[in-house]
N, C-alpha and C positions, 0 to 999 in steps of 0.2 A: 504494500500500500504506500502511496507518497504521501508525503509531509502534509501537503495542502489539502490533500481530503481528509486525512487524520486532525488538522488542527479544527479543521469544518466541523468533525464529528465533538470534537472536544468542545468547541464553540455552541452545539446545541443540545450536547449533557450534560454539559459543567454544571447548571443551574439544578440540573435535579440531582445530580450526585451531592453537591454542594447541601442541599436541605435535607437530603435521605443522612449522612454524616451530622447533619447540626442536630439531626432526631437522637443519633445516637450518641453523639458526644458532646460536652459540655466546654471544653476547653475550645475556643477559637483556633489557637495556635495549633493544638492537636487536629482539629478539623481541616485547616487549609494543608495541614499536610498529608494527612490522608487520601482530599481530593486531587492533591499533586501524585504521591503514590499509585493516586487508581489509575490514571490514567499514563502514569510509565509503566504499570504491568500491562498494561492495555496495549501498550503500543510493543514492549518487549513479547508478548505471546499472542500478536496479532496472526499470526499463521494459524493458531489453534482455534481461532471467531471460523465459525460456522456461518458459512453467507445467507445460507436459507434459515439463519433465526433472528431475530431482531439485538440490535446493538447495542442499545439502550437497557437490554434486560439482563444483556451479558454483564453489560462495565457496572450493572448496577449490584448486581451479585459480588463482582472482584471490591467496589465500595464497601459491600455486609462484611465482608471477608476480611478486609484491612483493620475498618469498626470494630470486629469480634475481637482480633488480636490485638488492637490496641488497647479496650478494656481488660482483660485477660492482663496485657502485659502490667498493666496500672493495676490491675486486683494484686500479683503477684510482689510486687516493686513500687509500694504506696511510698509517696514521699514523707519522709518525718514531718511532726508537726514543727520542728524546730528551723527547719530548709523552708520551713512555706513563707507566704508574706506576712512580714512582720507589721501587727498591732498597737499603735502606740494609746495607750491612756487615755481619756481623752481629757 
């Protein structure tokens, strides 16, 4: 696939991948990077997209998939309370 159709396809799923991610995660920063990841496994195992299925159901499945692991990775590897953002008195 070339560049310019792939950026096309990125161009009119970004928007839904991007919401289906903010459903599951809570961190911003954590979300834009996930939606950055789906769409370079995307384009890294574009030979394995099946043309007779829709594309949008594919990339949106590889987005669940990112999601799943990056809670999983945050269940396992919780940040200390002491590393989060600090409080001050008020």
């Amino acid at each position: 696939m070339d560049r310019d159709a792939f950026a096309e396809l990125v161009r009119l799923h970004q928007p839904g991948v991007s919401r289906l991610v903010a459903r599951y995660l809570r961190s911003r920063d954590d979300g834009d990077e996930v939606v950055q990841e789906t769409f370079l496994r995307a384009w890294q195992q574009i030979a394995r997209f099946r043309p007779d299925t829709n594309f949008g159901a594919w990339v949106m499945t590889i987005a669940r998939f990112l999601c799943m692991a990056r809670i999983k990775d945050v269940q396992r590897h919780p940040v200390p309370a002491s590393l989060g953002p600090q409080h001050e008195p008020p």
